[in-house]
C-alpha positions, 0 to 999 in steps of 0.5 A: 073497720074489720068488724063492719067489714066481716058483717057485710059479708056475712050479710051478702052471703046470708042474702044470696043463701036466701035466694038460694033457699026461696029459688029466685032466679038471678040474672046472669051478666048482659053478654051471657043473656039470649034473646031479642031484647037482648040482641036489641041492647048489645047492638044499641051499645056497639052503635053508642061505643063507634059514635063515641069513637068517631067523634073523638076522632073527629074531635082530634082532626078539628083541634088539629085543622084549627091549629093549623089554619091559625097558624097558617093564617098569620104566614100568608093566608089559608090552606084548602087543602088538609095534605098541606096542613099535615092533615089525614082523614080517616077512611070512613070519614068523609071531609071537605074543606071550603075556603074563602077570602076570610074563612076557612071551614072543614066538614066531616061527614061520618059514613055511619052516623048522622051527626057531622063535625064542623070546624071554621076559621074566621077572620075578624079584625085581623085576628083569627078565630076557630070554633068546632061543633056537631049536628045533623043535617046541612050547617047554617051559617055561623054567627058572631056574639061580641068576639065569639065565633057561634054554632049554626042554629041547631049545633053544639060547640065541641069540646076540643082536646088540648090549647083550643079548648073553650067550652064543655061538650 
């Protein structure tokens, strides 16, 4: 194990030598790097990490409205309102809550992004059931497979952290 460990180094420091020798220009790391290309790829990055953080955030706020409003459910019916559910959005989200006699929705609607988050409660024979999904644009209605609440045409499910999760996202 030594053995072969000495020769890749050696073979490392032998190819970059070569490099050196034949005056091939290695590329410094991304940050380091100018340019308009460049420019164009940091800021694609900086875009994908916040989308990737406010659906995780969205992700947590959907696990906990859905929780709640289960709960809620079986002592006496649903809430419309998220302070009563012990529920706080964050302040570039912007959330609605629409409530029926056997429904119960949130929408999440990110100021700097087009995709959204929807979460639904739905009453089926007496039993409640919860599903979270992302898309763009207006949701559709949401659909029934046997005793599974669906996405609206065009969603995905999400994934959600903790007891309620049920599918991968």
């Amino acid at each position: 194990m030594p053995i072969a460990l000495r020769w890749s180094v050696l073979s490392l420091l032998t190819l970059l030598g070569l490099a050196g020798l034949v005056q091939l220009p290695l590329v410094p790391p991304l940050a380091s790097r100018t340019g308009a290309e460049t420019e164009r790829v940091l800021a694609d990055l900086a875009t994908q990490e916040a989308e990737q953080d406010t659906r995780e955030r969205a992700r947590q706020l959907l696990s906990r409205f859905l929780g709640a409003e289960i709960t809620r459910y079986f002592w006496g019916g649903f809430s419309p309102y998220l302070d009563v559910l012990g529920l706080e959005t964050p302040e570039d989200i912007q959330a609605s809550v629409s409530e029926g006699p056997d429904a119960v929705q949130l929408l999440l609607v990110p100021m700097q992004q087009r995709e959204r988050y929807l979460a639904r409660v739905e009453v089926k024979e007496a039993v409640p059931r919860g599903l979270a999904c992302r898309g763009e644009g207006p949701p559709g209605r949401f659909s029934w497979r046997g005793d599974q609440l669906q996405c609206p045409p065009g969603w995905q499910e999400l994934s959600l952290p903790g007891p309620l999760r049920r599918s991968q996202d």
